[in-house]
C-alpha positions in Angstrom: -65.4 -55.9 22.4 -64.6 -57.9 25.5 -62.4 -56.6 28.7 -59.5 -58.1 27.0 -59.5 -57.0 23.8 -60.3 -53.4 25.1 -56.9 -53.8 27.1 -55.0 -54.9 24.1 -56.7 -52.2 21.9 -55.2 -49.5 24.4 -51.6 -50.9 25.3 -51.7 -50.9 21.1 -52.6 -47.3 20.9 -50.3 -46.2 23.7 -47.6 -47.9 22.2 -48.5 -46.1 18.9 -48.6 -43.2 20.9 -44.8 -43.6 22.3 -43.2 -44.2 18.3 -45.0 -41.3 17.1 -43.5 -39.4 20.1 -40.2 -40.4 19.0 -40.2 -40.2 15.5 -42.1 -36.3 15.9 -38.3 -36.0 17.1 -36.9 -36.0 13.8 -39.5 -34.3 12.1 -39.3 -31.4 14.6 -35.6 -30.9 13.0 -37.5 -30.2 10.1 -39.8 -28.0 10.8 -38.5 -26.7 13.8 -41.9 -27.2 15.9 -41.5 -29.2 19.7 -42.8 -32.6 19.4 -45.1 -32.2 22.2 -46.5 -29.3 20.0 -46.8 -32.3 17.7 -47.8 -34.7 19.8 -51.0 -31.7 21.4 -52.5 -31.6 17.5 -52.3 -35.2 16.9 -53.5 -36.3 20.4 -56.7 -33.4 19.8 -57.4 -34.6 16.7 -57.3 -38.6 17.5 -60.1 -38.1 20.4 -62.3 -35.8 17.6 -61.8 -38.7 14.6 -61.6 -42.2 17.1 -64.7 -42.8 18.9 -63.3 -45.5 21.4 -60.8 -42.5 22.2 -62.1 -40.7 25.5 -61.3 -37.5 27.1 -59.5 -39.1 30.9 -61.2 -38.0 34.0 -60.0 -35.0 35.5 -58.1 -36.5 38.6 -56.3 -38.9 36.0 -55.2 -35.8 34.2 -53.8 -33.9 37.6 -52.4 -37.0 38.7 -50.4 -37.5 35.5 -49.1 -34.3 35.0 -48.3 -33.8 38.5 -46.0 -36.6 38.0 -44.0 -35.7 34.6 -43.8 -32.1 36.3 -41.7 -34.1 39.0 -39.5 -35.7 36.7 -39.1 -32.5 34.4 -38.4 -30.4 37.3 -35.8 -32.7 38.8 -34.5 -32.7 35.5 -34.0 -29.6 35.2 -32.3 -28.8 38.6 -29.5 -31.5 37.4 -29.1 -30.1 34.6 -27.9 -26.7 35.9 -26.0 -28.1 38.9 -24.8 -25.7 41.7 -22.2 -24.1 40.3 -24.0 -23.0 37.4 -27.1 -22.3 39.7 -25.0 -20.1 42.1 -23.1 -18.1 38.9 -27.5 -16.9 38.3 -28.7 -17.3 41.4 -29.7 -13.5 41.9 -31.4 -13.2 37.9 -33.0 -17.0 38.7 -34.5 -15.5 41.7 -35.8 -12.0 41.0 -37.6 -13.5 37.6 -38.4 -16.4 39.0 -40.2 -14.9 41.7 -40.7 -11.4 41.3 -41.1 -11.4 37.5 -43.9 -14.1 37.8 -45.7 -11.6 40.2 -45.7 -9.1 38.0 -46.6 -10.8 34.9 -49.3 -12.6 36.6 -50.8 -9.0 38.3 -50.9 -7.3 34.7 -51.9 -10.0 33.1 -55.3 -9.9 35.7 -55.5 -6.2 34.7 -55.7 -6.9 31.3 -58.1 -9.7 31.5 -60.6 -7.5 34.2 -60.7 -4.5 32.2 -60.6 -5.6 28.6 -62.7 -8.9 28.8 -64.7 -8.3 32.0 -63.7 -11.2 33.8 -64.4 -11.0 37.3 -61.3 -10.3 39.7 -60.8 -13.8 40.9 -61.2 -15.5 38.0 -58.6 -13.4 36.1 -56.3 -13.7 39.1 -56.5 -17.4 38.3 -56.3 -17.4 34.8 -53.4 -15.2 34.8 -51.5 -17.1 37.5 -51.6 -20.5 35.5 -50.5 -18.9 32.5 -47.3 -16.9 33.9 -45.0 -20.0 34.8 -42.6 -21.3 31.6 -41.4 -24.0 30.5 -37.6 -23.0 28.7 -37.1 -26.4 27.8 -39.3 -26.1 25.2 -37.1 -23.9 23.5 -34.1 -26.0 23.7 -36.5 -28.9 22.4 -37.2 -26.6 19.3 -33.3 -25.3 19.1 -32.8 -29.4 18.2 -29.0 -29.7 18.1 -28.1 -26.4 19.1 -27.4 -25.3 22.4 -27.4 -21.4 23.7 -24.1 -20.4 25.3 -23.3 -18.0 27.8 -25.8 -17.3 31.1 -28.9 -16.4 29.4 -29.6 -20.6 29.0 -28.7 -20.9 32.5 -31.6 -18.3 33.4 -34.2 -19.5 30.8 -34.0 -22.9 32.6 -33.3 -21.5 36.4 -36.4 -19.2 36.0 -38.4 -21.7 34.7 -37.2 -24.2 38.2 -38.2 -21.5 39.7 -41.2 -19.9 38.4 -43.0 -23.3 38.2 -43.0 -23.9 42.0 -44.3 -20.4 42.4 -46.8 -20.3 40.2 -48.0 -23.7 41.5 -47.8 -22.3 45.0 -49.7 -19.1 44.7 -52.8 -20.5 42.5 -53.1 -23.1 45.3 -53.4 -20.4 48.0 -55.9 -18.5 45.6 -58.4 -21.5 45.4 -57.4 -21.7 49.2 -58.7 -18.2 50.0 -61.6 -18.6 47.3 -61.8 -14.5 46.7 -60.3 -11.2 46.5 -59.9 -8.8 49.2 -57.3 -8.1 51.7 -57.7 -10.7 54.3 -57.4 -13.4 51.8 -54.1 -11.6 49.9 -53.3 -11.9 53.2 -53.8 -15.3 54.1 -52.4 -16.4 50.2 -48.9 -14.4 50.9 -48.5 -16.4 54.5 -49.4 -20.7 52.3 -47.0 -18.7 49.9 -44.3 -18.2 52.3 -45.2 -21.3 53.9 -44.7 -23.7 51.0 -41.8 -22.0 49.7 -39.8 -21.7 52.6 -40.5 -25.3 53.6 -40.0 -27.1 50.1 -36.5 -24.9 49.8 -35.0 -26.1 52.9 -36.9 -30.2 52.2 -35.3 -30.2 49.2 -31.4 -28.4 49.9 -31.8 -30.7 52.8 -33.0 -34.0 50.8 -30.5 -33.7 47.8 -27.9 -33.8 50.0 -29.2 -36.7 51.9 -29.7 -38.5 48.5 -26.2 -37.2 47.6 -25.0 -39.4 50.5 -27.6 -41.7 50.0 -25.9 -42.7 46.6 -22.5 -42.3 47.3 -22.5 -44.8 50.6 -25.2 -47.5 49.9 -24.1 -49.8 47.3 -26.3 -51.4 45.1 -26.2 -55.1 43.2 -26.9 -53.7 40.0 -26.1 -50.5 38.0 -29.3 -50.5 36.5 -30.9 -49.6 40.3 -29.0 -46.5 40.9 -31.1 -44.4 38.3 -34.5 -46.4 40.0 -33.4 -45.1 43.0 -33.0 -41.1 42.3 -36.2 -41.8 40.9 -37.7 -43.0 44.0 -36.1 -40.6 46.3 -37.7 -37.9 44.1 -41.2 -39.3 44.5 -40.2 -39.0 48.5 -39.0 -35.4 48.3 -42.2 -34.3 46.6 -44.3 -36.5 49.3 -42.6 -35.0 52.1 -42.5 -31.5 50.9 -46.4 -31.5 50.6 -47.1 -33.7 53.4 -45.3 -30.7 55.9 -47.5 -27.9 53.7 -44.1 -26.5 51.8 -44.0 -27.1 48.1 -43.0 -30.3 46.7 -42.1 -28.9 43.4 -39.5 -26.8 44.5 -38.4 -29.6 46.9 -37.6 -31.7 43.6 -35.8 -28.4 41.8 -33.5 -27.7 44.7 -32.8 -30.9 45.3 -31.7 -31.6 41.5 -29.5 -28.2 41.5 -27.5 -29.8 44.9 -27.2 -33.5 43.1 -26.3 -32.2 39.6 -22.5 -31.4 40.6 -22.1 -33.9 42.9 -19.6 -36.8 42.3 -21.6 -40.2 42.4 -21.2 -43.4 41.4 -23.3 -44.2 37.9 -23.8 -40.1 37.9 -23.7 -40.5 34.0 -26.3 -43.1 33.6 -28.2 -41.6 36.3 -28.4 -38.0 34.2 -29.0 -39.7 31.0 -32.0 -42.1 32.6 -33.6 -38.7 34.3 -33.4 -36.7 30.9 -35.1 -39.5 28.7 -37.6 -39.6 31.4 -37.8 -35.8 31.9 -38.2 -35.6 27.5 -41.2 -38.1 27.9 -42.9 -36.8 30.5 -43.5 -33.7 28.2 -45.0 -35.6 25.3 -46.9 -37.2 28.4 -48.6 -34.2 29.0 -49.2 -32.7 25.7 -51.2 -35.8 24.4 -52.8 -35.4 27.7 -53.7 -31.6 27.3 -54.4 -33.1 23.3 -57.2 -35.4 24.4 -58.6 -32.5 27.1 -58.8 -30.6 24.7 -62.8 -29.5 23.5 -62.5 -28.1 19.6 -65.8 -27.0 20.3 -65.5 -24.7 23.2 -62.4 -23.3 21.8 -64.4 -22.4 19.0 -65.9 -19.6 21.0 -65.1 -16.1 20.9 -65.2 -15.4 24.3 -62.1 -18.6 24.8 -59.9 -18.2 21.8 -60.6 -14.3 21.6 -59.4 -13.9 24.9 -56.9 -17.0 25.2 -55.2 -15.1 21.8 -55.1 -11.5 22.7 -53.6 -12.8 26.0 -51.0 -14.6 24.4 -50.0 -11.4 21.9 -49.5 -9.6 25.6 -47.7 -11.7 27.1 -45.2 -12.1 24.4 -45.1 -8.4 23.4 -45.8 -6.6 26.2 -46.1 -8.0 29.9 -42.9 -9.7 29.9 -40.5 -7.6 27.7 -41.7 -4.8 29.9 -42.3 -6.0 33.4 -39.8 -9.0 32.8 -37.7 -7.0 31.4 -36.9 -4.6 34.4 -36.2 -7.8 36.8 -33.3 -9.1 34.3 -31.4 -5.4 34.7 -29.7 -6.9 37.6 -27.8 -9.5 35.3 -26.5 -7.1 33.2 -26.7 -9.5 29.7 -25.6 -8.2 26.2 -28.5 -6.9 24.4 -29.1 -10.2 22.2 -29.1 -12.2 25.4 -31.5 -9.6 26.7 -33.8 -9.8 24.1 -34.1 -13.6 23.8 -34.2 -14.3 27.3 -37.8 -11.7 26.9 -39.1 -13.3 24.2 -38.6 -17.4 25.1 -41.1 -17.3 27.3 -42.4 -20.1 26.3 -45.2 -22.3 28.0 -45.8 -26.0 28.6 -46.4 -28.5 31.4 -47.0 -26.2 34.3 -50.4 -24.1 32.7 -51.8 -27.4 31.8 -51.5 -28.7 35.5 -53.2 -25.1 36.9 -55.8 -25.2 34.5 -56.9 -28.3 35.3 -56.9 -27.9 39.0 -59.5 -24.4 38.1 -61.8 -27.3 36.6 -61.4 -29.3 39.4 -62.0 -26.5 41.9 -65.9 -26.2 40.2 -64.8 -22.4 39.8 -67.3 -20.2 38.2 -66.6 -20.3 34.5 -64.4 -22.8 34.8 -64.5 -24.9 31.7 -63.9 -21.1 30.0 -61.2 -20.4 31.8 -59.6 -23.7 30.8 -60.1 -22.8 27.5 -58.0 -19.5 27.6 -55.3 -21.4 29.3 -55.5 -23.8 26.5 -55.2 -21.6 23.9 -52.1 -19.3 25.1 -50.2 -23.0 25.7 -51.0 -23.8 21.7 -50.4 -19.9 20.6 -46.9 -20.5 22.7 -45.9 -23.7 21.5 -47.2 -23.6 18.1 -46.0 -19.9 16.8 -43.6 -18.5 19.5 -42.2 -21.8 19.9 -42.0 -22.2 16.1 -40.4 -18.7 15.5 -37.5 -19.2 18.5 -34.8 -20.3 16.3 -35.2 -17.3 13.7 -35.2 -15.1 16.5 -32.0 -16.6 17.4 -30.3 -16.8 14.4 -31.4 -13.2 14.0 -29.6 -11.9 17.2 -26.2 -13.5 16.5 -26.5 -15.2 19.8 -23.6 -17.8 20.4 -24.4 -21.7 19.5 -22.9 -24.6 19.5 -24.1 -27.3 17.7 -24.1 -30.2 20.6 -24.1 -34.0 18.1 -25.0 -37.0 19.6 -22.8 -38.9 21.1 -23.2 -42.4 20.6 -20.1 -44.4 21.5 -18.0 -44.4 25.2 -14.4 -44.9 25.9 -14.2 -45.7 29.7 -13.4 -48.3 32.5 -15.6 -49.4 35.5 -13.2 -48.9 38.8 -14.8 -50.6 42.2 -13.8 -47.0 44.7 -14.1 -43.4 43.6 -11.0 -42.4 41.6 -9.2 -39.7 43.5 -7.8 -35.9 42.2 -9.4 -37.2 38.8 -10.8 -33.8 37.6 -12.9 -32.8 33.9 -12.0 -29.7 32.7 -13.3 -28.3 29.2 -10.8 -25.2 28.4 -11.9 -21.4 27.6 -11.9 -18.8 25.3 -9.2 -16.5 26.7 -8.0 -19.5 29.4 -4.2 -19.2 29.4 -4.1 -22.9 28.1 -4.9 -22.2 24.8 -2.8 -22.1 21.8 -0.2 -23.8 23.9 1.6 -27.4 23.9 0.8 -29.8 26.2 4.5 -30.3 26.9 4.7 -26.3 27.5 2.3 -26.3 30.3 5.0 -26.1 33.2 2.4 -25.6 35.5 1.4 -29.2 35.8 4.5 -30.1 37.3 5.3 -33.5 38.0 2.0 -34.4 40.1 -0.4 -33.8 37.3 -1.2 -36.1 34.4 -3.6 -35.4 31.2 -5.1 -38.6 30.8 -7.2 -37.4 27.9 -8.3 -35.0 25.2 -11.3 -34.4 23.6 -11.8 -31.9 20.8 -15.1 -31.7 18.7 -16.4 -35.2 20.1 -13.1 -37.4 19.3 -10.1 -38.5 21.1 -7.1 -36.8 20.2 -3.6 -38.9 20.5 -2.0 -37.4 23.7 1.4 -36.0 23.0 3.5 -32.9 23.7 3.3 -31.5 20.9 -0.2 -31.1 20.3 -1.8 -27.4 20.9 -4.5 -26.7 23.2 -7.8 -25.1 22.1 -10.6 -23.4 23.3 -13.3 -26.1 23.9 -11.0 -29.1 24.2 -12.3 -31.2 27.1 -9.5 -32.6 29.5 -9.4 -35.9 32.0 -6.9 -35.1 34.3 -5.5 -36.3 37.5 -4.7 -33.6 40.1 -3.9 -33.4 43.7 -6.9 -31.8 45.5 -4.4 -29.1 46.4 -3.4 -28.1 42.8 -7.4 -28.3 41.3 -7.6 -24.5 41.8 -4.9 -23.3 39.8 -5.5 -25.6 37.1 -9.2 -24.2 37.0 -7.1 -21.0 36.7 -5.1 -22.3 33.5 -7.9 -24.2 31.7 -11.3 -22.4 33.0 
């Protein structure tokens, strides 16, 4: 096969690759398994069965998945926005940091003692393998969406927790061994990247803030090419002055996600398509790193699987468990926030970098990394929405939305404000026409209940979940937040 048919043979398969990716979608409704759970089997069992199918080189692997983390993370941090962000910020933090210390430290112990792994090498194992990734369980939730604070944590912890568990496995491999000079010298490149990439990227999401809002494009398509690009910046930055660029990119998605831009819709929906991608990308990427063979050994999947049972049943309801006290959630809340710990993208990244380092064991200690990801996102993953359905907790189904009603205006419309109204807000069960507190200065432009626009009279009663366009003075945005929020 010549260099040009070997070219066309792989744009065919990596466009094979992509529909299957996005057909897995619909079957996951189904069966209620992530497609990049889907997308791992198939992409482990096409470089067992397809000869011309090769594992990529190591660097290739990091590279890639350092990538998709970016856009995942960035993701992520829009999708919370500040407000929401702020409402968690103390839970976010304490499990974010604190929790991912703990489960990492008993998570050594338990590899040390039981399995005999030297100190080091469980420190490392157990440190890629304590981040989440909570998007995974709102891949495998489909149309349903969590409500209340505990999403806002699952998804805050995970911002959080991957930067950390990036940071400190880096200073690990730094220091090269165990003993209290090095502990030392890993807390100070701990403290160093984190304190760095926080301030890079509350800093740099506000420049891009202003960035978008006061340099005008020629074409709305550009405005989503260019979050993307100031995202590959942050992360540059951030590494280049020793902080962490990963955290850079979270922050810096939390400070843009409420902020009022120009194009901020198509800009969201461009960074969540990429974001959903980027974690197929990496689970055919794990899928084809993946060696059947050395998993086959006692000594991997033994260990990888009894690690897996602790994690999920022990370390984190336990150790977890006493860092979300502080946020004082109902007990379903509680209980699901402990058991979606679910892992992806980030272990695959760390476990990778061990085999890059030339550690000792290292091709074994991928291989228990491997096999907690697949334990995670083929049966805790799987068994999410029962344990949901079986605490009662509060969903909303969220359809798609397929069709707009909007117009394009050339400056930033001012006091125009979006309000969705709730449970308990003194707006519901009233009349539009009975809401004396607008006055004359405020206008409902328009309502939208269960995904459709309802005809906008007086006489139609308000509800708990209605969504509002409405123009308000910036004076008077308080006390409607009062009467709608």
């Amino acid at each position: 096969m010549n260099e040009t048919m070997q070219y066309a043979f792989s744009v065919l398969l990596i466009g094979l690759v992509g529909v299957a990716a996005l057909l897995s979608n619909r079957l996951t409704e189904r069966i209620r398994i992530p497609a990049p759970a889907v997308m791992l089997v198939a992409a482990a069992l096409l470089v067992q069965l397809v000869p011309a199918v090769h594992e990529p080189p190591e660097l290739t692997v990091e590279r890639l998945v350092t990538l998709a983390l970016l856009f995942i993370l960035f993701d992520g941090g829009v999708h919370i926005g500040w407000r929401r962000f702020r409402a968690a910020a103390g839970p976010i933090t304490i499990i974010g940091v604190l929790g991912t210390f703990l489960t990492a430290a008993a998570a050594a112990v338990l590899l040390h003692v039981a399995f005999g792994l030297p100190w080091f090498a469980a420190l490392l194992v157990a440190t890629a393998v304590a981040p989440t990734d909570p998007a995974m369980v709102f891949s495998v939730l489909g149309k349903r969406e969590i409500e209340g604070r505990s999403s806002t944590i699952l998804e805050g912890e995970s911002g959080a927790n991957d930067p950390v568990g990036i940071a400190l496995i880096a200073s690990l491999l730094a220091a090269g061994a165990v003993s209290a000079n090095a502990f030392a010298h890993v807390g100070l490149i701990f403290l160093l990247q984190m304190v760095v990439g926080g301030l890079i990227g509350l800093v740099g999401g506000r420049l891009v803030v202003i960035f978008i809002r006061r340099v005008p494009l020629p074409s709305e398509a550009l405005y989503p090419i260019r979050t993307l690009v100031c995202v590959l910046l942050l992360y540059g930055i951030a590494t280049l002055a020793q902080g962490s660029g990963f955290l850079a990119v979270f922050v810096a998605g939390i400070v843009v996600g409420d902020a009022r831009a120009p194009y901020k819709r198509e800009i969201e929906r461009f960074h969540g398509a990429l974001a959903g991608v980027a974690e197929i990308v990496v689970f055919v990427v794990l899928g084809l790193t993946v060696r059947l063979s050395s998993l086959a050994d006692p000594a991997v999947w033994v260990t990888g699987l009894v690690l897996a049972l602790a994690l999920t049943l022990v370390i984190r309801p336990v150790l977890v468990g006493l860092c979300v006290i502080p946020a004082r959630l109902r007990r379903n809340e509680n209980v699901f926030v402990l058991f979606a710990g679910l892992k992806g993208a980030v272990p695959i990244l760390l476990a990778e970098m061990l085999r890059k380092a030339d550690v000792p064991q290292a091709e074994r200690l991928y291989g228990i990394i491997v096999v907690v990801v697949i334990f995670s996102v083929l049966v805790q993953a799987t068994l999410t929405p029962t344990v949901a359905r079986a605490l009662g907790l509060p969903m909303r189904v969220v359809e798609p939305q397929p069709w707009t009603l909007g117009v394009r205006l050339r400056d930033e419309p001012e006091g125009v404000q979006h309000y969705t109204i709730g449970e308990g807000a003194d707006a519901v069960g009233r009349t539009v026409g009975s809401l004396h507190e607008l006055g004359e200065d405020v206008w409902i432009n328009l309502l939208v209940r269960e995904q459709r626009l309802v005809p906008l009279h007086g006489d139609v009663e308000l509800r708990s979940g209605d969504e509002l366009v409405v123009q308000v003075p910036e004076d008077r945005k308080e006390s409607l937040q009062r009467l709608f929020g």
